[in-house]
C-alpha positions in Angstrom: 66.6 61.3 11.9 70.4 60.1 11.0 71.1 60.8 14.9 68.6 58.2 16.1 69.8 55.7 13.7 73.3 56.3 15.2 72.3 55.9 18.6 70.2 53.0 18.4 72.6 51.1 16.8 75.7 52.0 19.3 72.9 51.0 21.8 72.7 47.8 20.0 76.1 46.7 19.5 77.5 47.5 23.0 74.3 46.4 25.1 74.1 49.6 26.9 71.3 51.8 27.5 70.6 54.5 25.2 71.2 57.2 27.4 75.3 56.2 27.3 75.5 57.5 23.5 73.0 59.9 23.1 74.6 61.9 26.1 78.5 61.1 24.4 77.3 62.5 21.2 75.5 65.5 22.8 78.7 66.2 24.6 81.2 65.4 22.0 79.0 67.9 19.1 79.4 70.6 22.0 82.6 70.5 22.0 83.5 70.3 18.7 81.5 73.2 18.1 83.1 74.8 21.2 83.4 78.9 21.2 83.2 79.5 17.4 79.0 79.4 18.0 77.1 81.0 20.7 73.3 81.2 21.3 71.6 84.5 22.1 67.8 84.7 23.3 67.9 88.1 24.2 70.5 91.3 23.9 73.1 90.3 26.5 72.3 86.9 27.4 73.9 84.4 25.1 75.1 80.8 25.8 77.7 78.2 24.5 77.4 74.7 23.8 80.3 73.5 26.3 79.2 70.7 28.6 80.0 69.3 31.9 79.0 65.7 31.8 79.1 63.3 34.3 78.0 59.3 33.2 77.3 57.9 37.1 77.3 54.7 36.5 78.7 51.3 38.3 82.0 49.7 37.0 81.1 46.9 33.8 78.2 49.1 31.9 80.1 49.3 28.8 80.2 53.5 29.3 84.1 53.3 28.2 83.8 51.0 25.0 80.7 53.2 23.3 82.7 56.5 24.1 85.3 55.4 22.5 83.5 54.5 19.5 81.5 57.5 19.1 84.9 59.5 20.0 86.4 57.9 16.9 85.9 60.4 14.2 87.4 63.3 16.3 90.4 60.7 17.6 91.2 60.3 13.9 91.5 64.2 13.4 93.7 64.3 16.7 96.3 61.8 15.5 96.4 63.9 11.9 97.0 66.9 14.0 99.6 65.2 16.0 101.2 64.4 13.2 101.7 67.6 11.5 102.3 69.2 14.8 105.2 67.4 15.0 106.3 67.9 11.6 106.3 71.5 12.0 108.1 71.3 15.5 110.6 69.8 13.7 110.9 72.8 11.0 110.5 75.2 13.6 113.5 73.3 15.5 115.5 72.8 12.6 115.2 76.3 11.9 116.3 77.8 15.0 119.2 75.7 14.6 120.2 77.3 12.0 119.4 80.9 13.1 122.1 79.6 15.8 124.7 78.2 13.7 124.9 81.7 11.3 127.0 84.1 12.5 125.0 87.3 13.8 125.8 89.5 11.4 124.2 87.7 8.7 121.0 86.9 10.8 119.6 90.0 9.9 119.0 88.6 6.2 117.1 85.3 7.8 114.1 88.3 8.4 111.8 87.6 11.7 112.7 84.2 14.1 110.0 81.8 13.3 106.8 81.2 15.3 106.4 78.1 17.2 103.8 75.7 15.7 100.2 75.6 17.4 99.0 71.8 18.9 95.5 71.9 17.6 93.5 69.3 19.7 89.7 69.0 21.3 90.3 66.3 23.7 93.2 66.1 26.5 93.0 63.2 29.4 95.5 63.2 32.2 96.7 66.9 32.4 98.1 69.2 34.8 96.9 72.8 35.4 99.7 73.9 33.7 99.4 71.7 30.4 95.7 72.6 30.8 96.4 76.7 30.9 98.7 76.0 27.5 96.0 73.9 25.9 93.4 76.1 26.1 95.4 79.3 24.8 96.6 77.4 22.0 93.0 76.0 20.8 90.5 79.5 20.7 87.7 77.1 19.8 87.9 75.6 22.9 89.1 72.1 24.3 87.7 68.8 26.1 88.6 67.2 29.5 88.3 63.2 28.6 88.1 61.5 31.9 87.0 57.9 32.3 87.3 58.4 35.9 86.3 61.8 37.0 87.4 61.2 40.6 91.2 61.2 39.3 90.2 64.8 37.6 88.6 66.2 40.9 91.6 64.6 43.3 94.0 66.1 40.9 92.9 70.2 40.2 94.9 72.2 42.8 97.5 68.9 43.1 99.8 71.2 42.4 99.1 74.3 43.0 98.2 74.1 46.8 94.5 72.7 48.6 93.4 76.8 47.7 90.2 76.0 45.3 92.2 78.2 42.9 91.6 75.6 39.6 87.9 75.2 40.9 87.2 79.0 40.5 89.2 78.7 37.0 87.4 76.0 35.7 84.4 77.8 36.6 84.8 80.4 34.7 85.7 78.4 31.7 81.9 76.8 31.7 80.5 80.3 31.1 84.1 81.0 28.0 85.1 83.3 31.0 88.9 84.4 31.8 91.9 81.8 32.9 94.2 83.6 34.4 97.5 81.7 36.0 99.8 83.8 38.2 103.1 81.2 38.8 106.9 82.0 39.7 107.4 80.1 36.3 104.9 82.7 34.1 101.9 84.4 33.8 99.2 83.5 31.4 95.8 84.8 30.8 93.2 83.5 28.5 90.4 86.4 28.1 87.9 83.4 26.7 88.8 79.7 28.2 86.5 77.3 26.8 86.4 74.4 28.2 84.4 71.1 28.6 84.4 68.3 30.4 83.1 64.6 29.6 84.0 61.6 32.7 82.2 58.6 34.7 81.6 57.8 38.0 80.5 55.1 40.0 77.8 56.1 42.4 80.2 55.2 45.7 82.6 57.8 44.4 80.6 60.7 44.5 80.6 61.5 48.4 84.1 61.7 48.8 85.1 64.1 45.5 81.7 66.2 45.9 80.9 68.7 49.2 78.0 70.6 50.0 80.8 73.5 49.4 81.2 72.6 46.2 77.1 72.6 45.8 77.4 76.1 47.7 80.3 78.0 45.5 78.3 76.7 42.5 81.2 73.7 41.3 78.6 71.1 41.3 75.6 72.7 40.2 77.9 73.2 36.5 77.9 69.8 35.8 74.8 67.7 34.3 74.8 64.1 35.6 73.4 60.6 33.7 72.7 58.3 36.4 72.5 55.2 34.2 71.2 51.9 35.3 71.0 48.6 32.8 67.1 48.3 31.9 68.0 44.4 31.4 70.5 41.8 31.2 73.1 43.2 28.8 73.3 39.9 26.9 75.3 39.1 23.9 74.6 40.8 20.1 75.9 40.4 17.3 74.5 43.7 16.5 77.1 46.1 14.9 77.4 49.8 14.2 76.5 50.2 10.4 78.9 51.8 7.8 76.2 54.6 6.6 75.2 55.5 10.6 79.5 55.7 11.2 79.5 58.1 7.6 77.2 60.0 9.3 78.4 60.6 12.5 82.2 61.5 11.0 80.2 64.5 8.5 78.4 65.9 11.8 81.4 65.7 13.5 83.9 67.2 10.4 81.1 69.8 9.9 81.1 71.3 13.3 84.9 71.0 13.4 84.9 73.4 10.3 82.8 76.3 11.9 85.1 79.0 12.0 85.2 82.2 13.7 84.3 86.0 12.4 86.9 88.1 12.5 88.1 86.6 15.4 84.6 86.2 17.3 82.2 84.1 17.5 78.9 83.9 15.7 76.2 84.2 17.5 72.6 82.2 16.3 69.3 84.2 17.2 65.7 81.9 18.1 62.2 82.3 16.6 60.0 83.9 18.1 57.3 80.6 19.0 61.0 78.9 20.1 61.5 81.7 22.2 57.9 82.1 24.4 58.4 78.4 24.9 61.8 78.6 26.4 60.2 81.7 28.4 57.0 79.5 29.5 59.6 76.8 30.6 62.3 78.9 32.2 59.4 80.2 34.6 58.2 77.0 35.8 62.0 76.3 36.7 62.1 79.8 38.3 58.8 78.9 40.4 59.7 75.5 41.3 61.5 75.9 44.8 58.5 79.1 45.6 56.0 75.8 45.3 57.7 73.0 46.9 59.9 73.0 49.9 62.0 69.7 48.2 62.7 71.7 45.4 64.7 74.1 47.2 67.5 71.6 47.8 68.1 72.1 44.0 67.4 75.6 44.1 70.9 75.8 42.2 70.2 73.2 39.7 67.4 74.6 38.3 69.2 77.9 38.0 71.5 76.5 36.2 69.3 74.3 34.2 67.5 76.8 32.4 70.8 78.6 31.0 71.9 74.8 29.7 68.9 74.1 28.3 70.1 77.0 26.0 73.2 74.7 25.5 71.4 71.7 24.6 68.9 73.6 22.1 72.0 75.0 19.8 73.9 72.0 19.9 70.5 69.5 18.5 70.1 73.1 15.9 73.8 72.6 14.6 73.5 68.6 14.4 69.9 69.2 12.7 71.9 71.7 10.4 74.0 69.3 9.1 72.2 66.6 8.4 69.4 68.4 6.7 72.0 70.5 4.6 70.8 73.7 6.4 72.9 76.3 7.6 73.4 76.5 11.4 73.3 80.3 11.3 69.8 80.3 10.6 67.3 81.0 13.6 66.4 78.2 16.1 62.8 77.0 15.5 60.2 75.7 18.5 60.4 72.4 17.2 64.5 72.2 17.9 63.5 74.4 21.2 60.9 71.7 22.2 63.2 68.9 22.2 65.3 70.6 24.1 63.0 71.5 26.8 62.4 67.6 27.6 65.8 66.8 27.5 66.3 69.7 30.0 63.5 68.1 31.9 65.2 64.7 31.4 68.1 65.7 33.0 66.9 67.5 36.2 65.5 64.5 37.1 69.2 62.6 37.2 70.2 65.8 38.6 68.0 65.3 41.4 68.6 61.9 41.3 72.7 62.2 41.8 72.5 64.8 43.9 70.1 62.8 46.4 73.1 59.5 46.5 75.4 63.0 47.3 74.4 64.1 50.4 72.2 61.1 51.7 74.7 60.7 54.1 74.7 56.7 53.2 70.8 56.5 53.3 70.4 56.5 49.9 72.5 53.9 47.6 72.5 52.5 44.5 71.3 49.0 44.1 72.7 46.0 42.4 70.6 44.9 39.4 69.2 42.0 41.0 68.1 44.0 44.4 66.7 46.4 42.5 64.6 44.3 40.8 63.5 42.9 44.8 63.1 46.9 45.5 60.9 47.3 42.4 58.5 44.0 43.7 58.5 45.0 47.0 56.9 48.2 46.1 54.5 47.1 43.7 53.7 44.2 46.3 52.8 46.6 49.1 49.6 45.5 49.2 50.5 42.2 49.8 52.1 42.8 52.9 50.6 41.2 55.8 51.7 41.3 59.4 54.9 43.1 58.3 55.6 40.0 55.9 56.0 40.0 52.4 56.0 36.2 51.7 59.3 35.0 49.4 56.6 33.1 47.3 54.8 36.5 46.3 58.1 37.8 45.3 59.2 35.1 43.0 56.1 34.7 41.5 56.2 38.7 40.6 59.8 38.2 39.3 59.1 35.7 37.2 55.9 36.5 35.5 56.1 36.5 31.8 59.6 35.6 32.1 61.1 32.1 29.7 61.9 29.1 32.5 65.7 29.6 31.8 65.6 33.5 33.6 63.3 32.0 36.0 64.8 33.2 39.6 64.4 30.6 42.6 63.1 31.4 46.5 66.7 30.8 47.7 68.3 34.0 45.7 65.7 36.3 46.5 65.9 35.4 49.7 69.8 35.9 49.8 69.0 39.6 47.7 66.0 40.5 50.8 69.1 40.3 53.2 71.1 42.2 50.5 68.6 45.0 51.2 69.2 44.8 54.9 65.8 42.6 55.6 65.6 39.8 58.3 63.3 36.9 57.5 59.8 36.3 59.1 57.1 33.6 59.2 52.8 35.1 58.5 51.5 34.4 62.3 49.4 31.5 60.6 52.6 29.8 59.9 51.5 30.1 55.8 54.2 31.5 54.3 57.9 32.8 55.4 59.7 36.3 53.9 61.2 39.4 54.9 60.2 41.9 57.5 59.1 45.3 56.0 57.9 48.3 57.2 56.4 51.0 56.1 59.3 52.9 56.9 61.4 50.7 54.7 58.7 50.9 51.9 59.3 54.8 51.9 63.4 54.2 52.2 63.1 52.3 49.1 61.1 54.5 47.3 63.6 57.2 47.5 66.2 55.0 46.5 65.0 53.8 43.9 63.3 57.3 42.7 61.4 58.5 40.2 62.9 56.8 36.9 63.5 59.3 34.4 61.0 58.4 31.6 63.6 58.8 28.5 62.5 61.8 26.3 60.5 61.3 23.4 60.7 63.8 20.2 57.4 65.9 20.5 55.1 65.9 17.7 55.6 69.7 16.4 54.4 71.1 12.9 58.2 71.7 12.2 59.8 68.7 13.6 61.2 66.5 10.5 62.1 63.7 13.3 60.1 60.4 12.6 58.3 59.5 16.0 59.0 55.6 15.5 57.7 53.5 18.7 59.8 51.9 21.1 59.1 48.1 22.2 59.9 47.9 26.4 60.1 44.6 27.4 58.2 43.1 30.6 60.6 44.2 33.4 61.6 40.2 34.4 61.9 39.7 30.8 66.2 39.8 30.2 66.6 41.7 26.8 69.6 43.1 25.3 67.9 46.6 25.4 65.1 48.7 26.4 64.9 51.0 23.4 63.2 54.2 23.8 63.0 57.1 20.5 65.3 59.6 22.4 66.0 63.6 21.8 68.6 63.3 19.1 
């Protein structure tokens, strides 16, 4: 598929992992598609394909330089709106101005006073509630909250308007296209279908002090979907770039979507297959059943209620992207093999759910690691058989870390040493004097194991009768073999 090829190569020519673009894209499509399309699965229950998404990842990933890139199509389109916005303010302008300079007797035959000009635009950064309220009522399709630092967007919502939650409750509403209503000494405005969605990173340390177990409660938290991304390998230099046919590509999907357009003033509304259907209703109950089978689950009782209503999301956005670059119309049921993919990435993205929401309210217990101690974490565990006495000898470790691995990426005792003590582990000698290395319990064994977690195995495109996506393999490198990237066929 045209998607993958996009993906792969942003992948490429920024050194990140996969999941960085695939998740921009999926987000950026979304909104760009924003209220004008809607999918229904049943009579009253219909969902849009507005995001909330969250890249938790630590400062020097390269999240900021492949948004941008991807971003570019719909950047281009918001500097030739600027453009003529501001040509037509000045019309409108210079018009008034000369409603104001003819006497007003003779206004009469200048007929109605002008309207002022919309500001059509999908993607707003730094914003007040205020510019935010106007925003939204003059874009009906819907509008996206760019953040590179979601802790600025969280610090700031009621910054202005008083510590009451009020912009919380309003935003919301806007995930589900509900009402925006603004009640202020300076005006009222209401918005009867606010669409809004929202696209920022984090780095992991932030996340305790902009998210509460309130905003898990009133149902804030459990709205957004988070990427906890972590670098697979050394991201070293390529001279990899982002092809001319895969950018072509990307600027149709992205013009396409742009061009839905409304009916009458509402949106339309795509309908599923039947076989699509009794597989969203097989996966939907195992969500539903989750925390009536496992006592961990309950903590994310309210991710996995929300989960199943995005997974809706996620399945018409891949149907409109599949749409246009097969030449289909969008409006044409959802099949199961569009449904299937979005299943796994809906399973995909519980797992970081989990994941994030585990570094949330660890209370400091669980952390994310630095690239090098994770790779000590990863040893550690795989070496737990080779613990004796409560020692893990430094030898065993560098051997494990540099298996398979070219001389020049060889590590030496003396770091991982230095990394152990990183993890919080004091140094030991085996009682027989043979060998010296950090102290571990089995208590620290299980610590790290939660820390480090159950890695999200990147989704691969299932093998479906009507699935037109090639199932190419990925090559994984030896995990203390540095590589520009793991690459991995993903859902798009």
């Amino acid at each position: 598929m045209e998607c993958q090829q996009i993906i792969d190569e942003h992948a490429l020519a920024f050194s990140v992992p996969v999941d960085i673009p695939s998740i921009v894209l999926l987000s950026l499509a979304g909104a760009c598609i924003g209220r004008k399309r809607g999918v229904t699965i049943k009579q009253g229950y219909s969902e849009y394909p507005n995001l909330f998404i969250v890249v938790v990842a630590r400062s020097g990933t390269g999240k900021s330089p492949v948004t941008r890139a991807i971003q570019t199509p719909i950047l281009k389109y918001e500097a030739d709106w600027y453009r003529k916005y501001q040509e037509e303010l000045k019309e409108y302008e210079e018009s008034l101005e000369v409603r104001k300079s003819t006497p007003k007797k003779e206004r009469a035959h200048l007929g109605a006073p002008p309207e002022p000009p919309v500001y059509k635009q999908i993607l707003i950064d730094d914003s007040t509630t205020e510019a935010l309220t106007n925003a939204l009522s003059q874009n009906p399709r819907g509008i996206m909250w760019n953040r590179d630092e979601l802790s600025g967007l969280i610090y700031d919502l009621d910054k202005y308007t008083g510590k009451d939650g009020g912009t919380k409750a309003r935003i919301m509403s806007a995930y589900d296209c509900g009402p925006w209503k603004v009640n202020r000494l300076s005006g009222n405005n209401y918005i009867p279908h606010a669409c809004l969605s929202i696209f920022g990173t984090i780095q992991d340390g932030a996340l305790t002090s902009i998210f509460s177990s309130k905003d898990a409660a009133t149902g804030f938290l459990p709205r957004f979907n988070f990427i906890r991304v972590e670098q697979d390998a050394p991201p070293l230099w390529s001279d990899a770039i982002v092809s001319e046919n895969s950018k072509s590509v990307l600027t149709r999907i992205i013009s396409t979507l742009l061009n839905y357009e409304f009916k009458n003033g509402e949106p339309l509304f795509v309908g599923v297959q039947k076989e699509a259907k009794d597989l969203f209703v097989d996966w939907y109950n195992r969500q539903a059943m989750e925390p009536w089978k496992d006592c961990e689950s309950a903590t994310y009782e309210a991710v996995l209620a929300k989960l199943k209503g995005q997974c809706l999301r996620f399945c018409l956005i891949l149907h409109c992207i599949e749409a246009v670059c097969s030449g289909r119309s969008e409006q044409d049921p959802i099949g199961y093999g569009t449904m299937a993919k979005a299943v796994k990435l809906g399973d995909y993205l519980k797992d970081h759910q989990k994941s994030v929401w585990q570094l949330c309210f660890s209370n400091g217990e669980v952390k994310q690691l630095k690239p090098f101690e994770k790779r000590i974490a990863e040893a550690i565990v795989n070496l737990e058989h080779e613990i004796k006495s409560g020692i893990l000898p430094t030898r065993v470790i560098t051997e494990y870390l540099n298996r398979g691995a070219a001389e020049q990426y060889h590590v030496r005792p003396e770091a991982v040493g230095k990394g152990c003590k990183g993890l919080g582990l004091t140094a030991g000698h085996l009682p027989d004097k043979s060998g010296r290395g950090p102290r571990i319990t089995p208590e620290f064994v299980e610590k790290i194991k939660r820390t480090l977690g159950n890695r999200p195995n990147r989704p691969t495109c299932p093998n479906t009768g009507n699935n037109t996506t090639n199932n190419r393999p990925g090559t994984v490198p030896e995990p203390s073999e540095p590589s520009g990237i793991v690459k991995d066929e993903v859902i798009l």
